[in-house]
VOPAGU-2260 file (C-alpha; in pm, 1 decimal, decimal comma):
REM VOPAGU-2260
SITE   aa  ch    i         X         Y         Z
SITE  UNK   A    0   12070,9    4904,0   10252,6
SITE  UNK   A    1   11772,7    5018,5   10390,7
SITE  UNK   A    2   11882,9    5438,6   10345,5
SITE  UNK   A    3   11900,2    5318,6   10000,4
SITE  UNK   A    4   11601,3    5162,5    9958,6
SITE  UNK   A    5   11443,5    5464,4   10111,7
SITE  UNK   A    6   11591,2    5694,3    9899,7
SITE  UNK   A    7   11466,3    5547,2    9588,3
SITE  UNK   A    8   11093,5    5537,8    9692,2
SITE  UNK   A    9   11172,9    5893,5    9807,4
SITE  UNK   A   10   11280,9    5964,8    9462,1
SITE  UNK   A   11   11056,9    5738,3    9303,3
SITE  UNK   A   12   10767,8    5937,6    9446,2
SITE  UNK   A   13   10896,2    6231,3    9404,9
SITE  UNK   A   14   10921,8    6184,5    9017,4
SITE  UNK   A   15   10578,9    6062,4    9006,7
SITE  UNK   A   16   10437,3    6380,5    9181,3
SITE  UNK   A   17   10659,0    6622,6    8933,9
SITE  UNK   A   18   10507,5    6429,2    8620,0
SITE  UNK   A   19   10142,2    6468,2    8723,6
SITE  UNK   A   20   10230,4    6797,3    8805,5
SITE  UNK   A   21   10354,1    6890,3    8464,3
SITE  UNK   A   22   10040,3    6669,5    8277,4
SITE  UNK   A   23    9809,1    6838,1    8475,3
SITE  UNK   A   24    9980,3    7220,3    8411,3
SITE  UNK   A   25   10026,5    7237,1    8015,3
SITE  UNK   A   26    9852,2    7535,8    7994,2
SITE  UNK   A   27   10006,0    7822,2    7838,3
SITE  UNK   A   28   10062,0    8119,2    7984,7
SITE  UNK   A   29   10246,8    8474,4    7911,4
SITE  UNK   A   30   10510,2    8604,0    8115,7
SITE  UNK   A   31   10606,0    8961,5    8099,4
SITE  UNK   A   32   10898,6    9145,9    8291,0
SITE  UNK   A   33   10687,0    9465,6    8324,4
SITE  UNK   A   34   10984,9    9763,0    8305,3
SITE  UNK   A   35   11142,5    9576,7    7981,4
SITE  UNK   A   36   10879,2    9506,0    7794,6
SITE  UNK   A   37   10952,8    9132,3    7743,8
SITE  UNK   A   38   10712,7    8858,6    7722,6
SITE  UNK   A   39   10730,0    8517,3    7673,8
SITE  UNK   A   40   10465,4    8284,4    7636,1
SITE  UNK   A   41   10549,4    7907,8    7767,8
SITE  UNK   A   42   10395,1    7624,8    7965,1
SITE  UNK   A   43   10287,0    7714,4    8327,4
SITE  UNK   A   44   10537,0    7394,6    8410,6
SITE  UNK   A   45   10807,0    7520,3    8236,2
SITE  UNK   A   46   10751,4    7912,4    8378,3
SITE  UNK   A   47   10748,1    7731,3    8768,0
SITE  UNK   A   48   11029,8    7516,2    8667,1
SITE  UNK   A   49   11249,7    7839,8    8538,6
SITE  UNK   A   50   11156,4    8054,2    8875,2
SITE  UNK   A   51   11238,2    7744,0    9090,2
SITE  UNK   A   52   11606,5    7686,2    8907,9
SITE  UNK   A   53   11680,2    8054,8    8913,1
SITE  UNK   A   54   11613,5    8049,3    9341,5
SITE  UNK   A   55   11858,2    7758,8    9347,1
SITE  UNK   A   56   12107,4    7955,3    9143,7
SITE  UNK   A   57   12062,6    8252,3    9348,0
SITE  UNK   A   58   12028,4    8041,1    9686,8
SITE  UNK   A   59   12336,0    7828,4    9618,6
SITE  UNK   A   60   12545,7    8139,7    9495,4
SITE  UNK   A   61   12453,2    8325,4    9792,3
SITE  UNK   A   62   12552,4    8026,4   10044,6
SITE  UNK   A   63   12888,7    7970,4    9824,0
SITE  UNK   A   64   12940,7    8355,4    9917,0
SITE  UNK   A   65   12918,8    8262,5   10220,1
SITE  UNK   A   66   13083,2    7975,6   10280,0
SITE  UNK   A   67   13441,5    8155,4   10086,4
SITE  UNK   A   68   13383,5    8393,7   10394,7
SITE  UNK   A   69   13399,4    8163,9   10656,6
SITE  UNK   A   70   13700,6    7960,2   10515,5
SITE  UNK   A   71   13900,0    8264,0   10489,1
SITE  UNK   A   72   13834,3    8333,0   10847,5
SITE  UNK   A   73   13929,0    8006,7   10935,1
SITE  UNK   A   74   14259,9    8029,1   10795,0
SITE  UNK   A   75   14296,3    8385,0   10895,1
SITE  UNK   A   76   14238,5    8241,2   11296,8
SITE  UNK   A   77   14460,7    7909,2   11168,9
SITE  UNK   A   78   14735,5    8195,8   11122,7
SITE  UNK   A   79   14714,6    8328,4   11404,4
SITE  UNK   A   80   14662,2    8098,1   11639,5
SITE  UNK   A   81   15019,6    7925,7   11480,5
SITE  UNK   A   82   15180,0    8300,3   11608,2
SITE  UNK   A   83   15028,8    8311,9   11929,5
SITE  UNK   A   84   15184,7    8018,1   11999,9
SITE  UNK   A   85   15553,3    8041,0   11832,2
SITE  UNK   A   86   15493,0    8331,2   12032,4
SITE  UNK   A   87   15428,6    8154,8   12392,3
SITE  UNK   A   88   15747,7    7878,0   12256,4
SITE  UNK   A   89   15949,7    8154,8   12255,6
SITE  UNK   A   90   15861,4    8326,5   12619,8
SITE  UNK   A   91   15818,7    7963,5   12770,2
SITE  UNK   A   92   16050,9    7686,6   12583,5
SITE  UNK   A   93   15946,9    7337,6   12671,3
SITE  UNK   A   94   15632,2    7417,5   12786,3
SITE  UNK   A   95   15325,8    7173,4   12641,2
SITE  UNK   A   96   15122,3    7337,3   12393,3
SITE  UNK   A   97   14761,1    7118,4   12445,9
SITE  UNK   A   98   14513,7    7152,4   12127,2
């Protein structure tokens, strides 16, 4: 009850600080990619915003990357772990196997 209640002041407070951030940043400003010759002229709010959601993109991509890798390892040492020890069943029936 109380993580809750903590988490909506958190959140609470958190929206407050992101909407006098954007009131006090309406300015307009141009942003160019230099080698393509592009520019686009937007609120500095909205230009922060965009840079901010394209690091999550790239941060949470990267991590997923990750993450695929280490599953498939997993199961790749699941596998073989489950033939090392048919392996030992068959050179030692009975024996205990302890996990």
């Amino acid at each position: 009850m109380i993580a809750r209640l903590l988490a909506v002041v958190f959140y609470a407070l958190l929206a407050v600080i992101l909407l006098a951030f954007i009131f006090s940043n309406r300015d307009v400003v141009e942003v160019s990619l230099f080698p393509l010759g592009v520019v686009a002229a937007m609120p500095l709010y909205f230009a922060l915003a965009l840079v901010f959601a394209i690091g999550l993109v790239l941060g949470l991509s990267y991590s997923l990357y990750l993450a695929i890798g280490f599953r498939r390892k997993r199961a790749r040492d699941r596998r073989l772990i489950a033939q090392l020890e048919r392996e030992l069943e068959e050179k030692e029936p009975g024996r205990e196997l302890v996990a």
